[in-house]
Backbone as numpy.savetxt, mean C-alpha at the origin, in Angstrom:
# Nx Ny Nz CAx CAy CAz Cx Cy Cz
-8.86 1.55 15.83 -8.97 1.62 14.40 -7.57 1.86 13.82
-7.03 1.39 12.69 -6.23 1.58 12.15 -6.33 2.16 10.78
-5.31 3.19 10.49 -5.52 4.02 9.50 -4.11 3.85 8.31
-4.46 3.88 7.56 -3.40 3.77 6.74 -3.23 4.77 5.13
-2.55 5.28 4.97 -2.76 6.20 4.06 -1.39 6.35 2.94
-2.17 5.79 1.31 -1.35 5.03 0.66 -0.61 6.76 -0.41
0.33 6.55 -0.71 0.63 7.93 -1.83 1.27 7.29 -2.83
1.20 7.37 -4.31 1.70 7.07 -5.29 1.20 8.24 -6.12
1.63 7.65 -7.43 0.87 8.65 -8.77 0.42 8.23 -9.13
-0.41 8.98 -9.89 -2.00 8.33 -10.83 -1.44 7.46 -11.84
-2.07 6.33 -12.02 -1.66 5.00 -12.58 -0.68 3.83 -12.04
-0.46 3.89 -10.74 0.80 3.50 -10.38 -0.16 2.47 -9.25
-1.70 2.59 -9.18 -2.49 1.59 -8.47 -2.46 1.69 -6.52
-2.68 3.20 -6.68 -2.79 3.45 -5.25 -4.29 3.24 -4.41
-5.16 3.42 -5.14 -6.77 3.34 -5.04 -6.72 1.45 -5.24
-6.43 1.16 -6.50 -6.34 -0.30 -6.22 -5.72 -1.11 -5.05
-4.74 -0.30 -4.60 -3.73 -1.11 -3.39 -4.67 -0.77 -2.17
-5.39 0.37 -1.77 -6.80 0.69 -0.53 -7.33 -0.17 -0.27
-8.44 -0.76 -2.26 -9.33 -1.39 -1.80 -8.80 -2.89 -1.58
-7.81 -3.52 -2.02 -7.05 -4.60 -1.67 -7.22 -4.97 -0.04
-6.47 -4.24 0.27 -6.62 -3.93 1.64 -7.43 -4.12 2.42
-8.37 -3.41 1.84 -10.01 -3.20 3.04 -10.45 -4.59 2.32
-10.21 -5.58 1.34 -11.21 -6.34 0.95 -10.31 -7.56 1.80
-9.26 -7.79 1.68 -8.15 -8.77 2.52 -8.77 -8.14 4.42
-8.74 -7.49 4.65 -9.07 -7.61 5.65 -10.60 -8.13 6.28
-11.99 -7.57 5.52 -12.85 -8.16 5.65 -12.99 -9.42 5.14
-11.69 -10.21 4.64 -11.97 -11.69 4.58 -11.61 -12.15 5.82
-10.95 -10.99 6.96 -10.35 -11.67 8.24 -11.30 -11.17 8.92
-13.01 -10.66 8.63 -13.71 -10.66 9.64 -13.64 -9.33 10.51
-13.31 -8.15 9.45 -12.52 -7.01 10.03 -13.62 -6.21 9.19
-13.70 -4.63 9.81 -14.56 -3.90 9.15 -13.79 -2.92 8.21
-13.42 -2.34 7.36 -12.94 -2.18 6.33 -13.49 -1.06 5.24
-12.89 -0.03 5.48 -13.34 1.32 4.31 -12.08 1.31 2.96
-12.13 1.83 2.28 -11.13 2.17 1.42 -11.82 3.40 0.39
-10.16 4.62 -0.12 -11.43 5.70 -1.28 -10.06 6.23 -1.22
-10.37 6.93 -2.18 -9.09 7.63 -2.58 -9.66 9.40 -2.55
-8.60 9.93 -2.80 -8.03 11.29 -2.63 -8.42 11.85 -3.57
-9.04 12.22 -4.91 -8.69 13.28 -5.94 -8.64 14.20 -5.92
-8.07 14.95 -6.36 -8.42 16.48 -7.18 -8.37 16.65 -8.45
-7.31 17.24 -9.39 -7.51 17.79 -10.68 -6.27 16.76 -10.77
-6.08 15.92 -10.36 -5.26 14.60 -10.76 -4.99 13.85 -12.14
-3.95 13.73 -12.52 -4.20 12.73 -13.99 -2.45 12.25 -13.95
-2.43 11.51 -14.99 -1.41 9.94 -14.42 -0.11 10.92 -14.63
0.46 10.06 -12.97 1.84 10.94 -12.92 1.67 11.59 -11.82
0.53 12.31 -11.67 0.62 13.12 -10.57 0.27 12.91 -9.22
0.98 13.17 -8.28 0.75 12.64 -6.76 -1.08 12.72 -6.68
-1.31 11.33 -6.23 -2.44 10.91 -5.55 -2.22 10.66 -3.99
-3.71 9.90 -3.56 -3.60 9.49 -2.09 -5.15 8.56 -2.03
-4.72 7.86 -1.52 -6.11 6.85 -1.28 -5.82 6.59 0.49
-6.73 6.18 0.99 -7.02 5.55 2.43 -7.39 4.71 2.60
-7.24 4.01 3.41 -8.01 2.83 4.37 -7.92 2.79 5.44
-9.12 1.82 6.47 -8.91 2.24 7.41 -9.73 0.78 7.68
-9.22 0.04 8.70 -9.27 -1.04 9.50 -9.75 -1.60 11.09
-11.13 -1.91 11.45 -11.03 -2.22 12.71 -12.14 -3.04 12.62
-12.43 -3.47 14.38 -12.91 -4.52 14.87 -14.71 -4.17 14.94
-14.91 -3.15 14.65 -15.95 -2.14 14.83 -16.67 -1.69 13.43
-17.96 -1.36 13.63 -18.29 -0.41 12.41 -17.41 0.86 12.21
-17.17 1.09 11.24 -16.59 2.28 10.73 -17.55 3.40 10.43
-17.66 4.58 11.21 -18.60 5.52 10.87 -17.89 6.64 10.12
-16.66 7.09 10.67 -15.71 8.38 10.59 -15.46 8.28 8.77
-16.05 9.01 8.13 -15.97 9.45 6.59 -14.78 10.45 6.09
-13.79 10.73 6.01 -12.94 11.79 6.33 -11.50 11.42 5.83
-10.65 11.87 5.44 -9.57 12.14 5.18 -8.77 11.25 6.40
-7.48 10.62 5.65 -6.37 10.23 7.14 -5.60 11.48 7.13
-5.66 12.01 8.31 -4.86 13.04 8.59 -3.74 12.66 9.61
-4.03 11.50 10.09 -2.48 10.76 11.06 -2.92 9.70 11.14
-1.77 9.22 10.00 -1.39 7.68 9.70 -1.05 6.90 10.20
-1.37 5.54 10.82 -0.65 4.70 11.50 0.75 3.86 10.85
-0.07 3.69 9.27 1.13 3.58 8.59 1.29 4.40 7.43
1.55 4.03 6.62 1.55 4.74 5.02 2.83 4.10 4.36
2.16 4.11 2.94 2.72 3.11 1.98 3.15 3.95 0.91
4.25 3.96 0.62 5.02 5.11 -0.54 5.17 4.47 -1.90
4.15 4.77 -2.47 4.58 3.82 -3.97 5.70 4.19 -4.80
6.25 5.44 -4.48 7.44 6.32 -5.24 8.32 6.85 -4.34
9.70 6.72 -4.50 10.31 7.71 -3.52 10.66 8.70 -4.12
10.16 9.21 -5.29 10.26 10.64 -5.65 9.28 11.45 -4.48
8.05 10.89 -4.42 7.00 11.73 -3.15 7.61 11.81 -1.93
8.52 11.31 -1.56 9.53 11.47 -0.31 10.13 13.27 0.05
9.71 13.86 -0.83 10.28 15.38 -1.33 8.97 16.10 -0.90
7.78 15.32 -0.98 6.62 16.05 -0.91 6.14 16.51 0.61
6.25 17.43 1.02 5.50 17.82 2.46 4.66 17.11 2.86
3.55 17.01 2.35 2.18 16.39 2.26 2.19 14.82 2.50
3.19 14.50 1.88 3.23 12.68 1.95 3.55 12.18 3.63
4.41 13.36 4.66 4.54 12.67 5.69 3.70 13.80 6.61
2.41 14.29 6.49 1.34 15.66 6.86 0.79 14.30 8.12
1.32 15.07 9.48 0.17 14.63 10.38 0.93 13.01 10.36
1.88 12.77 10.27 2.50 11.44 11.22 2.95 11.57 12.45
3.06 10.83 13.58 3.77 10.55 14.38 4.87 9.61 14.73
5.89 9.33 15.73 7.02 8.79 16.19 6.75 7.09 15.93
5.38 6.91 16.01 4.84 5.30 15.75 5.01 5.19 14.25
4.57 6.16 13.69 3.88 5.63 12.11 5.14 4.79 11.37
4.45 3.75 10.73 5.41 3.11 9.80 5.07 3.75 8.65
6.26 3.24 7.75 6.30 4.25 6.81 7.24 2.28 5.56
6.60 2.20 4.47 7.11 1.14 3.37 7.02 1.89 2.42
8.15 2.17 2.03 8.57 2.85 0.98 9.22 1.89 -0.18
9.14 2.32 -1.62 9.00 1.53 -2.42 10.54 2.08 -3.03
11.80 1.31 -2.50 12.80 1.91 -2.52 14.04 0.53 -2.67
15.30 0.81 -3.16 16.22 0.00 -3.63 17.26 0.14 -2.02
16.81 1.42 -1.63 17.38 1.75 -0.64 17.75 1.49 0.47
18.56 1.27 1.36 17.64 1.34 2.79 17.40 2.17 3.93
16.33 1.62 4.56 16.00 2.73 5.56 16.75 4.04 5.74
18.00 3.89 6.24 18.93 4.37 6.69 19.19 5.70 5.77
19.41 5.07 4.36 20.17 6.22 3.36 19.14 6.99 3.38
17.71 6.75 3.28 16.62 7.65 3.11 16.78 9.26 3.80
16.42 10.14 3.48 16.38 11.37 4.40 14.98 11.90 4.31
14.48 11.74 5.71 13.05 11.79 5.57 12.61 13.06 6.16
11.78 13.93 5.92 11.59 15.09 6.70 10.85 15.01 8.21
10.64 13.61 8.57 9.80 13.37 9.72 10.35 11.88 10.40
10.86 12.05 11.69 10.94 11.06 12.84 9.94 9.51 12.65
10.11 8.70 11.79 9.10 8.09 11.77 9.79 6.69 11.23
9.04 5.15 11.67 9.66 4.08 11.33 9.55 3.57 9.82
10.96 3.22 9.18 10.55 2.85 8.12 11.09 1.83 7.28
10.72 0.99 6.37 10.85 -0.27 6.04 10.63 -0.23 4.64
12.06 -0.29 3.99 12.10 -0.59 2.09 11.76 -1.76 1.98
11.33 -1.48 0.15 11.09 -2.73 -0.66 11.64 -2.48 -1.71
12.44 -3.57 -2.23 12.22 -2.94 -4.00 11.19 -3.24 -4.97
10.09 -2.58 -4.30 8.61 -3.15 -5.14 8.99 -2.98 -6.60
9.42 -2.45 -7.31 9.65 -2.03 -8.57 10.14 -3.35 -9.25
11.56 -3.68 -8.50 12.33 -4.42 -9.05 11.69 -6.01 -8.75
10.93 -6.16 -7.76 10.39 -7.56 -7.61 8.49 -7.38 -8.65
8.13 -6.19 -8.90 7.08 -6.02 -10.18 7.80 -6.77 -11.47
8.69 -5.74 -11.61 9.62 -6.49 -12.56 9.51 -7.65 -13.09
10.02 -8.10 -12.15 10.53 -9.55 -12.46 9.65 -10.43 -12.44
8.21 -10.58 -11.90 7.05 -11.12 -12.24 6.51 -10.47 -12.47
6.13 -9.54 -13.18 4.74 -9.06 -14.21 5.50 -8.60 -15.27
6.73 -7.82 -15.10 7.17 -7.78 -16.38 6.91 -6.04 -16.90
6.49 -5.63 -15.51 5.92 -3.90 -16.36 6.59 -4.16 -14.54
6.07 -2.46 -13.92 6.46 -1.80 -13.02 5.38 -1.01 -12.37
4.27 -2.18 -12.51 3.09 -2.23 -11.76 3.27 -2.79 -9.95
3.41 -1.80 -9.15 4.01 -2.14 -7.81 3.12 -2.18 -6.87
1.77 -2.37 -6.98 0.86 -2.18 -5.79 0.66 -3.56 -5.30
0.78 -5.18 -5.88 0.59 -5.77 -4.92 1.73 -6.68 -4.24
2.78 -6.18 -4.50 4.29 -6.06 -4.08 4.48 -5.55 -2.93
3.90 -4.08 -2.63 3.97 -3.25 -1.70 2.89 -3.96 -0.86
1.73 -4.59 -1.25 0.92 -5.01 -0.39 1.47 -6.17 0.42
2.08 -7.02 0.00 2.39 -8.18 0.07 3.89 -7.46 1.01
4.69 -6.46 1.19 5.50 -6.08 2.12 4.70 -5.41 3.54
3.56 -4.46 2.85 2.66 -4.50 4.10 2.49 -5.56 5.11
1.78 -6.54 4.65 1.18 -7.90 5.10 2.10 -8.13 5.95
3.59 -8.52 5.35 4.67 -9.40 5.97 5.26 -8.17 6.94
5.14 -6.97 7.20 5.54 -6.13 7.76 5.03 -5.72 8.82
3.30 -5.45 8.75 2.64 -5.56 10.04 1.76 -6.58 10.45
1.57 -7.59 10.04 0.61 -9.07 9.78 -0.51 -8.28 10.51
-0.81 -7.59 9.78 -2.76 -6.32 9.99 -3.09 -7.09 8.89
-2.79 -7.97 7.97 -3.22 -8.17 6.76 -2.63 -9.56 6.53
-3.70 -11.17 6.87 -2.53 -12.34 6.29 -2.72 -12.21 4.95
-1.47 -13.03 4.61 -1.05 -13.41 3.38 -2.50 -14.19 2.54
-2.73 -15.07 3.47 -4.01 -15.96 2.81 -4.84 -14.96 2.25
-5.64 -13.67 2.99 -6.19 -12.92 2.81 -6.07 -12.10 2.07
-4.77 -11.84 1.63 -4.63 -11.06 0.64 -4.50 -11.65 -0.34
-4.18 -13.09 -1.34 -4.61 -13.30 -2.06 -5.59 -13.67 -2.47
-6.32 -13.81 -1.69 -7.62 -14.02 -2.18 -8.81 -13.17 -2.48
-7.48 -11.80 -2.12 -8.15 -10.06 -2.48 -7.76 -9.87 -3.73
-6.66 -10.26 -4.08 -5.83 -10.02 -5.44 -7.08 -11.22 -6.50
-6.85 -12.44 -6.39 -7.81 -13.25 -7.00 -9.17 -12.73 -7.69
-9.98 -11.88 -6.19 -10.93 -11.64 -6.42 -11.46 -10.13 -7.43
-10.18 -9.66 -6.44 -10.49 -7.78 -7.53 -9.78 -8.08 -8.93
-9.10 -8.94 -9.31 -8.50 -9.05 -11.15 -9.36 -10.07 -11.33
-10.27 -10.99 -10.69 -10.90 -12.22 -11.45 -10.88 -11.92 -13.08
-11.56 -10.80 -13.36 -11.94 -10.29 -14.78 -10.39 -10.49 -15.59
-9.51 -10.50 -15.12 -7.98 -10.58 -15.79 -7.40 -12.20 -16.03
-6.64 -12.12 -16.80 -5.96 -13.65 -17.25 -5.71 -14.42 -15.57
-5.77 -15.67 -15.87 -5.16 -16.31 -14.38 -3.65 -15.98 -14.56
-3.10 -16.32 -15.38 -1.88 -15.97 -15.28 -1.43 -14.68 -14.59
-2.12 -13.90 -14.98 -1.62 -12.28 -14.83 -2.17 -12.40 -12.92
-3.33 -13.13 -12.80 -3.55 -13.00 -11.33 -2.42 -13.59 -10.20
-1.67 -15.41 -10.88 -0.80 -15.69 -10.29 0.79 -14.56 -10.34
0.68 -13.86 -11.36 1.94 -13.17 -11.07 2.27 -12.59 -10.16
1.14 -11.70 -9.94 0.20 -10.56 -9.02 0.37 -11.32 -7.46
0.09 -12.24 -7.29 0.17 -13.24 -6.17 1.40 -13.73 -6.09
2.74 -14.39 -6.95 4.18 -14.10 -6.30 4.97 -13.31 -6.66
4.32 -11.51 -6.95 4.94 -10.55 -6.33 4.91 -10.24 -4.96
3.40 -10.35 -4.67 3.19 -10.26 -2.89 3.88 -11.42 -2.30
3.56 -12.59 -2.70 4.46 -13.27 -1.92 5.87 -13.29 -1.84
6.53 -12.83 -3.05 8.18 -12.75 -3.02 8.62 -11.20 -2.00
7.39 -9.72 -1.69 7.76 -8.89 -1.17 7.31 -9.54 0.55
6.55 -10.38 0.58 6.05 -10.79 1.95 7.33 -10.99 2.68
8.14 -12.28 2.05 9.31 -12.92 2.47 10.11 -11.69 2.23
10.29 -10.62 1.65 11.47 -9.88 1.55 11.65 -9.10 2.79
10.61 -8.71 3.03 10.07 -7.61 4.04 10.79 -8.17 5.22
């Protein structure tokens, strides 16, 4: 099973980027949870959503407490204890950063791989909406997730939204796929 455990702030589409995920993968025939984290949460403030991926029914209901990967929608949460709680020497780590790897100072031994999700939101959507940017660096980062599959997760969870706004949405992931 693979676990993945996403951190951003409220509004920044961390619960949206889960179920992306779990829905792109059960188009690959994969079994697929996704849910997010709350508490006394409201926009701005560190969230956490999960997913979790395998070949199997999924029974285990529960918190990721060790991540295989995890997806940083902010590198302000890079400061946060909690954001790298219960990783190991494997876990990847896509951080949503101008940075690279290298300059990062991370409080935990762990592999990791920038994007400038921000700056490629940017530039196709036009706001600094970064979740399917980061998805679309996922994808191209651990191919746990094809590309085909994930747009046709993006397609399906905004149907209700302009096509336009859906194709944007679709070459942000694809411009972070190739970046990655």
């Amino acid at each position: 099973m693979i676990a993945i455990r996403i951190h951003g702030r409220g509004g920044q589409g961390a619960v949206t980027g889960a179920a992306l995920i779990a829905l792109a993968a059960f188009y690959q025939n994969k079994f697929a949870q996704a849910f997010p984290f709350f508490g006394v949460e409201r926009q701005g403030a560190p969230v956490e959503a999960y997913c979790r991926i395998a070949d199997q029914k999924i029974t285990l209901r529960s918190q990721i407490r060790q991540p295989d990967f995890l997806i940083i929608q902010d590198a302000s949460l890079l400061k946060n204890p909690q954001t790298f709680k219960g990783v190991k020497p494997s876990t990847l780590a896509i951080i949503n950063s101008t940075k690279p790897a290298t300059a990062l100072k991370l409080p935990a031994e762990i592999q990791v791989k920038t994007i400038p999700a921000t700056k490629i939101a940017l530039e196709y959507l036009g706001k600094p909406i970064i979740n399917t940017a980061l998805l679309g660096a996922f994808a191209g980062a651990t191919k746990i997730i094809e590309l085909p599959a994930l747009k046709k997760a993006i397609r399906e969870k905004f149907s209700e939204k302009s096509k336009e706004l859906v194709e944007k949405n679709i070459k942000a992931a694809e411009q972070a796929y190739r970046a990655i």
